[in-house]
N, C-alpha and C positions, 0 to 999 in steps of 0.2 A: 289940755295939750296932749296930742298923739304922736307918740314916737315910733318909727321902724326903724328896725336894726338890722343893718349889716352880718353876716356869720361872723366875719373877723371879729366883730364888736362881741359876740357871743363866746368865740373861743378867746380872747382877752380877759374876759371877765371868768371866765370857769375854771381860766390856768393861774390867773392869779386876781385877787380881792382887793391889792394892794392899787393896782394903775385907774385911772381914768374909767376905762370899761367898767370896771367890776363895781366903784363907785358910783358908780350911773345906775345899775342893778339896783344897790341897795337905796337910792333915790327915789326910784320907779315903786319899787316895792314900798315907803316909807310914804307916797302922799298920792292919793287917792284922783290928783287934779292931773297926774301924769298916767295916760294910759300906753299901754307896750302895746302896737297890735303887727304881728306875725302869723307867716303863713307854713303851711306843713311843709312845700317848697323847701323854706329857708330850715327851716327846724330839722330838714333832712340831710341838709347840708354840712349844717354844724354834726348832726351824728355820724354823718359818714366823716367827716373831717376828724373826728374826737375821735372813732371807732378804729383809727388807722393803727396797727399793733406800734408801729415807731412811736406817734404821737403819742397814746396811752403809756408806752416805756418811758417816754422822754419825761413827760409829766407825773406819772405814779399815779394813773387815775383806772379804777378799773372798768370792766363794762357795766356794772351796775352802779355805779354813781357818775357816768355820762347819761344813761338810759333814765335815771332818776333825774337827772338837770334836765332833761327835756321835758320829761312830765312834770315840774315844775313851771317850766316854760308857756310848756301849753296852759297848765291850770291860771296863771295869772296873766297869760295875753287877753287880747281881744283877738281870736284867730279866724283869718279872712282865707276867705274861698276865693283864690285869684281866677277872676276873669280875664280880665286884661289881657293882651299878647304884644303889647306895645314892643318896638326895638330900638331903642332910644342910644345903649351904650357899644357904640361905635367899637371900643378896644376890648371888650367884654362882653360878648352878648350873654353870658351867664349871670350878670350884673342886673340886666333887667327885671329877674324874679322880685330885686327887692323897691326896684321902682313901681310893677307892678301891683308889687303889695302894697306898698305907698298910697297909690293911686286908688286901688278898689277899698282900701281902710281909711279913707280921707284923711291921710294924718297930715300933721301940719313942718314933723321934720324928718329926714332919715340921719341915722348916726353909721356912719362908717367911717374907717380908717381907707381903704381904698382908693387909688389914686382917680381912678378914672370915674368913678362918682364926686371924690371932691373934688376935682376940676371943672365940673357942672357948675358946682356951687346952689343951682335951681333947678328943677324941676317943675312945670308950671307953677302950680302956690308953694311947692313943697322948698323947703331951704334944707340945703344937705351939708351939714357939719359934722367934723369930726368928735371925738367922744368928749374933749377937752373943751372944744365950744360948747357942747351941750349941756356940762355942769356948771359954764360961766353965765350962759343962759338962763339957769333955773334957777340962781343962784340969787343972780341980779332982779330977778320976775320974782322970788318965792324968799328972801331972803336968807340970810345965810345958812340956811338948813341946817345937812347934814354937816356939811364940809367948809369950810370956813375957806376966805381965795388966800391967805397964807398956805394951806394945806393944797388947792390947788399949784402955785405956784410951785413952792416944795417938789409936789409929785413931778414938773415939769422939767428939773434943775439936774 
């Protein structure tokens, strides 16, 4: 199974461990049959996003442990050379990067929060769900892992 992710899905999970996103992370990282594949695109996105002096105040994170979650990021993706130039997201053309990532890493879902990718819901093969879908997903496919769907639900409530 090959996931792309969203930058929201990245900046959720880095600002906090506790929601959806960040449990998705330690998913990805915990079983070998789920690959991340990400492109430098998106990973630049998320660091200019993280690197903003507000957001880094708002959250207590410094430059060196955003600069450190990316090289992470990179070390454990599968990180794809976007070809692609597809223009698919009508209300976002910034949104495309991660469909074309999608598309050139043959993954089989995207995870975003995003309104205007989950109103797609599809992308040719690709099924685009939010983060909450994708640990119900893996959940139900790999059984109850990490996160049991009490703990889901919980986190929803």
């Amino acid at each position: 199974m090959k996931l792309t992710l969203d930058t929201n899905v990245l900046v959720s999970a880095f600002v906090s461990k506790q929601g959806h996103p960040g449990k998705l992370i330690d998913v990805i990282l915990a079983f070998p049959e789920i690959r991340l594949a990400l492109s430098e695109p998106i990973l630049l996105e998320f660091r200019d996003v993280m690197m903003r002096e507000e957001v880094r105040e708002r959250f207590g994170y410094s430059v060196k442990e955003v600069e450190s979650f990316v090289e992470d990021l990179r070390r454990v993706s599968n990180m794809v050379t976007v070809k692609s130039r597809l223009m698919v997201v009508k209300e976002d053309h910034k949104d495309d990067i991660v469909i074309n990532t999608a598309i050139d890493a043959n993954s089989d879902f995207i995870v975003s929060g995003d309104s205007h990718l989950q109103k797609m819901k599809r992308f040719r093969r690709i099924k685009i769900v939010n983060p909450r879908q994708m640990i119900e997903m893996i959940s139900s496919r790999f059984g109850e892992l990490i996160i049991t769907r009490d703990e889901i639900r919980e986190s929803s409530a």
